[in-house]
C-alpha positions as CSV (number, residue, x, y, z in Angstrom):
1,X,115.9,83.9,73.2
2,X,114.6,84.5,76.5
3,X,116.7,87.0,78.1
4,X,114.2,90.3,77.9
5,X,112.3,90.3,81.0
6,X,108.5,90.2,80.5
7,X,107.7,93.1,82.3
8,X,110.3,95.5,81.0
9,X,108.3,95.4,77.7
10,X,106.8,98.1,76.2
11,X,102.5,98.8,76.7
12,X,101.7,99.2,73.6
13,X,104.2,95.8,72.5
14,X,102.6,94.0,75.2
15,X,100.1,92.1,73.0
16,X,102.2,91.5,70.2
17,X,104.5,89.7,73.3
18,X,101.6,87.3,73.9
19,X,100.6,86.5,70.7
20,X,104.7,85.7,70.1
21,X,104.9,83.8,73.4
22,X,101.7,82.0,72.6
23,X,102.4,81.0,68.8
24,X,106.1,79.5,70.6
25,X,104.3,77.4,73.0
26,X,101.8,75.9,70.6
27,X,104.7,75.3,67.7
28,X,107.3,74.7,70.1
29,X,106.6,73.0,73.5
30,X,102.5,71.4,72.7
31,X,101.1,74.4,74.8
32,X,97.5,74.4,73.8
33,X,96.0,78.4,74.5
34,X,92.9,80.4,74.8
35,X,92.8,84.2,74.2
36,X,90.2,86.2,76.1
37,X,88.9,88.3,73.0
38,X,89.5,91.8,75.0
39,X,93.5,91.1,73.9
40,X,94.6,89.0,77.4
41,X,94.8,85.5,78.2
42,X,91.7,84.2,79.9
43,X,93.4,80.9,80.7
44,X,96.2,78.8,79.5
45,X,96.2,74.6,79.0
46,X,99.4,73.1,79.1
47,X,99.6,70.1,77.6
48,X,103.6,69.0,77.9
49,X,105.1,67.7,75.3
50,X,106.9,64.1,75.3
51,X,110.5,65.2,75.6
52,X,111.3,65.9,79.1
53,X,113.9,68.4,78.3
54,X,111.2,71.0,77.2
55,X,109.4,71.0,80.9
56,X,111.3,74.2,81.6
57,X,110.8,75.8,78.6
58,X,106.8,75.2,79.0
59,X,107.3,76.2,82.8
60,X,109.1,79.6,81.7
61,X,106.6,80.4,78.9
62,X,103.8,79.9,81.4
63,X,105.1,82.4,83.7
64,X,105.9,84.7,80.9
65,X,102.2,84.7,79.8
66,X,100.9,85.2,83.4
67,X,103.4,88.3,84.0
68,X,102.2,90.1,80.5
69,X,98.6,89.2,81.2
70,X,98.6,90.9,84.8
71,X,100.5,93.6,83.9
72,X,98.8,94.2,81.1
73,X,95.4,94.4,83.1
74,X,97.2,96.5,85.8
75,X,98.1,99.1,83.0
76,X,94.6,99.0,81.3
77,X,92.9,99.3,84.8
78,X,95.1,102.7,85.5
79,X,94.4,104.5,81.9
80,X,90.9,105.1,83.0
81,X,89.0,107.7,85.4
82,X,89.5,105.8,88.8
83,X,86.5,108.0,89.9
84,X,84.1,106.2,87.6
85,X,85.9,103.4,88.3
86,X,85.1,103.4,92.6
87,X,80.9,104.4,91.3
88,X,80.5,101.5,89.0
89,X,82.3,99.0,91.3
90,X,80.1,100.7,93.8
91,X,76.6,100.1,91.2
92,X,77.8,96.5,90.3
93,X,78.2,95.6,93.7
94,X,74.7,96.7,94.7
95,X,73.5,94.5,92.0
96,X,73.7,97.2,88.9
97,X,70.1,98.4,89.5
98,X,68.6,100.3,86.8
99,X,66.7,103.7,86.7
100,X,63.4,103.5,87.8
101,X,60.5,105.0,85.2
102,X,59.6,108.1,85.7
103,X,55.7,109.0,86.5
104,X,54.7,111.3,84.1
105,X,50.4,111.5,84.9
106,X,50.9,114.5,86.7
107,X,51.3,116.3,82.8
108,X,49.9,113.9,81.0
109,X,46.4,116.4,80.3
110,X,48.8,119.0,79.5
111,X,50.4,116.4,76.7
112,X,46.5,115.4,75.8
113,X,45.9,119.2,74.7
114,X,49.0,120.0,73.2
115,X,49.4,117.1,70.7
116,X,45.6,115.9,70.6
117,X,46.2,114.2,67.1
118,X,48.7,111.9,69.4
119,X,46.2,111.2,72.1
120,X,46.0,107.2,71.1
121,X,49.6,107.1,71.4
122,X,50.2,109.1,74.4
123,X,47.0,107.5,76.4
124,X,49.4,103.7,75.5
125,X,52.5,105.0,77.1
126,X,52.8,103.6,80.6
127,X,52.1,105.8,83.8
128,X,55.9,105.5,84.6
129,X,58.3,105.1,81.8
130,X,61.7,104.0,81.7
131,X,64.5,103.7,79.7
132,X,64.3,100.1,78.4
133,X,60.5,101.1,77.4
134,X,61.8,104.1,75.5
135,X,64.5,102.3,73.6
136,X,61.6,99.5,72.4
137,X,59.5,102.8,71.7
138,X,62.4,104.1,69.7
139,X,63.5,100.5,68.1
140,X,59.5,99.8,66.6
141,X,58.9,100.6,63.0
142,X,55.0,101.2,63.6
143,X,55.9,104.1,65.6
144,X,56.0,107.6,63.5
145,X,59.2,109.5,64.4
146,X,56.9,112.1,65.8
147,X,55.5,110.2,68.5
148,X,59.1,108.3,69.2
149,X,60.2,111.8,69.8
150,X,57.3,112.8,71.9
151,X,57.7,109.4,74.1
152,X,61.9,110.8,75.2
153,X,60.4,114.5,75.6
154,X,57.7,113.1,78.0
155,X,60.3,110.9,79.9
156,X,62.8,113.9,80.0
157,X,60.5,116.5,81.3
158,X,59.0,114.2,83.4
159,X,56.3,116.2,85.7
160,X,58.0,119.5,84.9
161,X,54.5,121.4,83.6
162,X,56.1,123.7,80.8
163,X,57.2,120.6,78.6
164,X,54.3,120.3,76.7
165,X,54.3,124.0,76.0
166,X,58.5,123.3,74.6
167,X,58.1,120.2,72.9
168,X,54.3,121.9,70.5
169,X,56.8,125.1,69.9
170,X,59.2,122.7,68.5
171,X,56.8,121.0,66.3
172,X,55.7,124.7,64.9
173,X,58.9,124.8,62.5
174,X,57.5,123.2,59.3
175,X,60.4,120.9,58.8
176,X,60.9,119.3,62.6
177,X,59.5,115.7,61.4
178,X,61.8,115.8,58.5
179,X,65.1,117.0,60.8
180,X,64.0,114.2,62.9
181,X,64.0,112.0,60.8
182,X,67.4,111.9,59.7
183,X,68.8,112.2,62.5
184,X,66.9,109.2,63.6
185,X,68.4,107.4,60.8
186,X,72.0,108.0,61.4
187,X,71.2,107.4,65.4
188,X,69.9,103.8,64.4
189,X,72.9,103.3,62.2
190,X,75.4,103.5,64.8
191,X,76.6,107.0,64.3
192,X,75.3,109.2,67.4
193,X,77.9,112.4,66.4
194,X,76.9,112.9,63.3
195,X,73.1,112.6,64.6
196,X,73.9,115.1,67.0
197,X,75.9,117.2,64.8
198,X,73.3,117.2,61.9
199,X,70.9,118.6,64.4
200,X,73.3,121.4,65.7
201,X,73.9,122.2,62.3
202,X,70.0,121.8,61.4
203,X,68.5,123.6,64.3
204,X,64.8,122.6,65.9
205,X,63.4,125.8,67.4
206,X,63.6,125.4,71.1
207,X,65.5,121.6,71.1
208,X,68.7,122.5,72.4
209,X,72.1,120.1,72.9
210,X,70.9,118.4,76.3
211,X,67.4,117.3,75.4
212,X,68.7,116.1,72.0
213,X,71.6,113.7,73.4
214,X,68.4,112.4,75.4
215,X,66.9,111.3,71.9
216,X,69.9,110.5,70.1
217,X,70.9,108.2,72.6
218,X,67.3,106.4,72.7
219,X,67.8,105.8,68.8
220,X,71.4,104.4,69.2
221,X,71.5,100.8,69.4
222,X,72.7,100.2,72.8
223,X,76.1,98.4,72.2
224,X,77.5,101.8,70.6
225,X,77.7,105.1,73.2
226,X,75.7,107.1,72.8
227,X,75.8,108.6,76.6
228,X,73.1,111.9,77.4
229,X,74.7,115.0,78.3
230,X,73.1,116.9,80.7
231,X,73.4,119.2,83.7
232,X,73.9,116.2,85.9
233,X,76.5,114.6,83.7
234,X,78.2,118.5,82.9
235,X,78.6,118.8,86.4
236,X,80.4,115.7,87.5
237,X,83.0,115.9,84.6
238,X,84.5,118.9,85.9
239,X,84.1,117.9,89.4
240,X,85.4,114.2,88.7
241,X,86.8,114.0,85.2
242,X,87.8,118.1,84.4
243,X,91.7,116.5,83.6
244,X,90.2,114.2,81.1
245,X,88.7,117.0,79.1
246,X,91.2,119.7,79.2
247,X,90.6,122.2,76.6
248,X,87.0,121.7,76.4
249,X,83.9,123.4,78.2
250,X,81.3,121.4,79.9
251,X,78.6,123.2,79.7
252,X,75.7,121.3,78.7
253,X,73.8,124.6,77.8
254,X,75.6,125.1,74.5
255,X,76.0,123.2,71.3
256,X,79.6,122.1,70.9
257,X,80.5,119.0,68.4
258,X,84.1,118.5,69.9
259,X,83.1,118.3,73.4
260,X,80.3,115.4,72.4
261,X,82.7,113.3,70.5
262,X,85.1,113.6,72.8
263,X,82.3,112.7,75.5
264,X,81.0,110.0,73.5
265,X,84.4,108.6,72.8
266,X,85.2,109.0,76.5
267,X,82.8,106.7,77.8
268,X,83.5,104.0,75.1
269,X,87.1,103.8,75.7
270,X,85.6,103.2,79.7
271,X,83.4,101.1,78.5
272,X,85.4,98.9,76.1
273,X,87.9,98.9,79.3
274,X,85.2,97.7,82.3
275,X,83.7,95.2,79.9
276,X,80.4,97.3,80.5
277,X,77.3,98.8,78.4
278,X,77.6,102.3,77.8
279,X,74.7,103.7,78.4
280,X,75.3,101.9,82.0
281,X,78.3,104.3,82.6
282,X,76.3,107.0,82.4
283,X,73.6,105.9,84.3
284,X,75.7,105.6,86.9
285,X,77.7,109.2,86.8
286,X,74.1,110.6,86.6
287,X,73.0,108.7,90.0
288,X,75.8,110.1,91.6
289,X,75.5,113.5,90.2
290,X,72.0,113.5,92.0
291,X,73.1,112.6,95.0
292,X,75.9,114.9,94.8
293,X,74.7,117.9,93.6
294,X,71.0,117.9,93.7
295,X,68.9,116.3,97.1
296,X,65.9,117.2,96.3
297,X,65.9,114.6,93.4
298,X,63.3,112.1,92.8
299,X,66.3,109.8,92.0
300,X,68.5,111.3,94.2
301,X,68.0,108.4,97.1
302,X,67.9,105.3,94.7
């Protein structure tokens, strides 16, 4: 029964291994388990049975279940980006510190006189915003779509002058609140691609694939990825990732729907795999992208 070596199984039999070895214990020998819900023992009771004659059984079992579970991590550990990998070991370490809010004031008379009928609204927004504030701005039913909109444009032009002046020629197009809307609903409902694709599809004169991953991902709950793609992030894939996306450009200046799924799906397998949130993981390929490729940054130190 026992003659196949535990770690000559196959990967992708490995579980199925544990959960047999695990049912045989319990039925057989009086081993009591617990399975970590990621699809690896967490930690294993044994509780030996009366007969004597089944101590080595329980002792062989136990060894089994230790061999598939560290293997098993080993092989999980090595199917992801080892790059992202060193950065958020790096982030957790320093105690996973999160963007600091951006301070906006500097535009905030050029928002005043471009979207005047907002003025209540924009005067409430905080001098510096950041990204927990824009998700509660995003998650609250008493705020219009308009203004949640407004609230992700301010934060992601930050004290770049000409954003006001982008952001009203959007709002010229008759139908923006409308596009905005239902994008905003299939955001909120978990489904970031098709968000993003109904907006490619249903273009917002002047909102182009960056600035709109920046509002999808603000209207996506924050257990499902929903990861921005920007000039920051388009850089460090094909510096640190490029093999990972073979076939695809990652240029963050056009709209392409394969490339974002493929992105989006990217950094939830990562995510599912570290145990992590995430919009964490790409927080922290944007931090290093700064300090990488842009010193000047306001974020490029922190």
């Amino acid at each position: 029964m026992f003659a196949q070596s535990p770690s000559k199984l196959a990967g992708k039999k490995r579980w199925g291994s544990i959960r047999n070895l695990t049912q045989l214990a319990h039925s057989s020998c009086g081993i009591e388990t617990s399975v970590a819900l990621n699809g690896f023992p967490s930690s294993w009771s044994l509780i030996i049975a009366s007969n004597a004659g089944k101590l080595m059984v329980v002792s062989y079992i136990a060894k089994a279940l230790i061999l598939l579970s560290s293997e098993g991590a080993r092989v999980k550990r090595n199917m992801i980006n080892k790059n992202l990998i060193e950065i958020y070991d790096s982030w957790l370490a320093s105690g996973s510190p999160q963007q600091e809010g951006f301070d906006w004031i500097s535009t905030r008379e050029k928002w005043l006189d471009r979207f005047s009928a907002d003025s209540e609204f924009i005067e409430s927004l905080p001098k510096s915003i950041d990204r927990s504030q824009l998700r509660e701005i995003c998650a609250s039913k008493e705020v219009p779509i308009r203004q949640r909109f407004l609230a992700v444009m301010i934060w992601g032009y930050g004290d770049r002058a000409y954003g006001p002046f982008r952001v009203g020629q959007m709002f010229n197009q008759s139908n923006t609140d409308e596009l905005l809307s239902e994008a905003f609903d299939l955001a909120e409902s978990g489904n970031p691609i098709q968000a993003y694709t109904y907006l490619s599809k249903n273009r917002i004169h002047g909102l182009g694939p960056s600035y709109t991953s920046k509002f999808v991902s603000f209207c996506t709950p924050r257990t499902v990825s929903a990861p921005i793609f920007d000039s920051f992030i388009s850089m460090w894939l094909a510096s640190y990732a490029k093999s990972d996306f073979e076939g695809f450009s990652l240029s963050s200046q056009n709209w392409n729907i394969q490339r974002y799924s493929r992105y989006v799906e990217w950094i939830q397998e990562h995510a599912l795999n570290l145990n992590a949130n995430p919009d964490d993981l790409e927080l922290v390929i944007f931090r290093d992208a700064e300090d990488k490729f842009s010193k000047s940054s306001k974020w490029a130190t922190k």
